[in-house]
C-alpha positions as CSV (number, residue, x, y, z in Angstrom):
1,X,-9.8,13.7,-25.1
2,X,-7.6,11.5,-23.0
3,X,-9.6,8.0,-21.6
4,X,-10.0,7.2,-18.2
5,X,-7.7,5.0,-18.1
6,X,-5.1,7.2,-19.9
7,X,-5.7,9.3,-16.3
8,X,-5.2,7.1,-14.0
9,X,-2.1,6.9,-12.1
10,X,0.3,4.3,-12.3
11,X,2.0,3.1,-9.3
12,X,5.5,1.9,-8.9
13,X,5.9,-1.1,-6.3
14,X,7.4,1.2,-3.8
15,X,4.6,3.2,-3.4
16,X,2.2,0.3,-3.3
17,X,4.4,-1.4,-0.6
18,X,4.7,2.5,1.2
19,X,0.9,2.8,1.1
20,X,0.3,-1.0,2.5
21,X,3.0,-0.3,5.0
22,X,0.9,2.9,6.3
23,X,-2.5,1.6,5.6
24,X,-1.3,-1.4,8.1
25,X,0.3,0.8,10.9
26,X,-3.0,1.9,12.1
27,X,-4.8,-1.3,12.0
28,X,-4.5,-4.9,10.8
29,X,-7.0,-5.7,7.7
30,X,-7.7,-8.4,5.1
31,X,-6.2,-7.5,1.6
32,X,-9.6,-6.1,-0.4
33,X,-9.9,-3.5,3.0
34,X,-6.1,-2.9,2.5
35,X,-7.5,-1.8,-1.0
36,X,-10.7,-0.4,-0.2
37,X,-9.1,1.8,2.6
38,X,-6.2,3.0,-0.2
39,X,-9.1,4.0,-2.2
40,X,-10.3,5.9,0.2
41,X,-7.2,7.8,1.7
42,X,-6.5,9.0,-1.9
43,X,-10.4,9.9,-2.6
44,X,-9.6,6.9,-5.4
45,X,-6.4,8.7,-7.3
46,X,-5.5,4.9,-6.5
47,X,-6.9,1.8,-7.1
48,X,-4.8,-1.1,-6.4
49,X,-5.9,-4.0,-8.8
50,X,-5.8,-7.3,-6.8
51,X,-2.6,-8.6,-10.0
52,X,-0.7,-6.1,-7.7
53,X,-2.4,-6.2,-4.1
54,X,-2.1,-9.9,-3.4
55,X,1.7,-9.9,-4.8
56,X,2.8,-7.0,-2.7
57,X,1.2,-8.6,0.4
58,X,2.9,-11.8,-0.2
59,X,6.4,-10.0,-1.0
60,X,5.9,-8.2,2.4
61,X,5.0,-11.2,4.2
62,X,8.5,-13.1,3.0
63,X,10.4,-10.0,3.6
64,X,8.9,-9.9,7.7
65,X,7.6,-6.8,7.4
66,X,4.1,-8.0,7.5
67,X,2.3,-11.0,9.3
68,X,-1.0,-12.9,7.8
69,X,-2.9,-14.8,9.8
70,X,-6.1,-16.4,8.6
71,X,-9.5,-16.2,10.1
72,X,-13.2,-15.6,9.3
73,X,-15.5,-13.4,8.4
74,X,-19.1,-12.2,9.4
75,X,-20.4,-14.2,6.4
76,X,-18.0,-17.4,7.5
77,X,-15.2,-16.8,5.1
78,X,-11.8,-17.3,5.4
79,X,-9.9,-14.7,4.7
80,X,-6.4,-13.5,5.5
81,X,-6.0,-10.6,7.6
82,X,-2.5,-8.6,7.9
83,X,-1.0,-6.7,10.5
84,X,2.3,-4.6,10.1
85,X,5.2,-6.5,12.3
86,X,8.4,-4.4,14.2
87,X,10.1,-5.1,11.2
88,X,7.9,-3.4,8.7
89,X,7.5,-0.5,11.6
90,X,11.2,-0.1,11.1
91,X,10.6,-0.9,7.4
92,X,7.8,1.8,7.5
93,X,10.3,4.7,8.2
94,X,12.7,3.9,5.9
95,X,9.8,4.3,3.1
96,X,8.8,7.4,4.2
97,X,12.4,8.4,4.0
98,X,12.8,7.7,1.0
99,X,9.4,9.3,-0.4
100,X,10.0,12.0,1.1
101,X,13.5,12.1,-0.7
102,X,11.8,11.3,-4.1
103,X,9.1,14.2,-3.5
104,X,11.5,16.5,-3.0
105,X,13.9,15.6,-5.7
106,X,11.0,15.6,-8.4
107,X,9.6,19.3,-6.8
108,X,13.3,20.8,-7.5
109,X,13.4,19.4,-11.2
110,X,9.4,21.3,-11.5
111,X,10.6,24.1,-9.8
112,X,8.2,23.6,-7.4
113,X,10.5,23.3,-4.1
């Protein structure tokens, strides 16, 4: 019998930064919502650890595609909230582009397409 780990699925950094990207596009959030709301979308196929949350958030925020800005919480705590830039709208097509691409290239090897 295969572990729960063994069953998760692994993501590669272009489907985190897709899934940020979109998560982002309908509203700005702090990075644990970013992860929380991922969770969510994909009824928790994906749980972003925060090793690869907080990376991809900062690789996003140098690239321009994403702004942080920090503020508080109800509880008084700063925290960083992000919202998704014209760049990273522009940005946010091109990923979808290219998913779509790698979907359909993967269904034709399955014979799925």
């Amino acid at each position: 019998m295969a572990k729960a780990r063994d069953q998760k699925i692994d993501l590669i950094r272009g489907t985190v930064d897709l899934m940020i990207l979109r998560i982002l596009d309908l509203q700005p959030l702090h990075g644990i919502a970013i992860a929380d709301r991922i969770r969510q979308n994909t009824q928790g196929a994906f749980h972003i650890q925060a090793g690869s949350l907080f990376p991809a958030l900062h690789r996003l925020e140098q690239e321009g595609w994403i702004n942080g800005e920090w503020t508080t919480n109800d509880q008084a705590r700063r925290i960083k909230a992000y919202r998704l830039t014209a760049s990273g709208r522009k940005q946010l097509s091109v990923e979808i582009r290219t998913w779509e691409r790698v979907v359909a290239a993967v269904s034709q090897v399955l014979g799925t397409n």
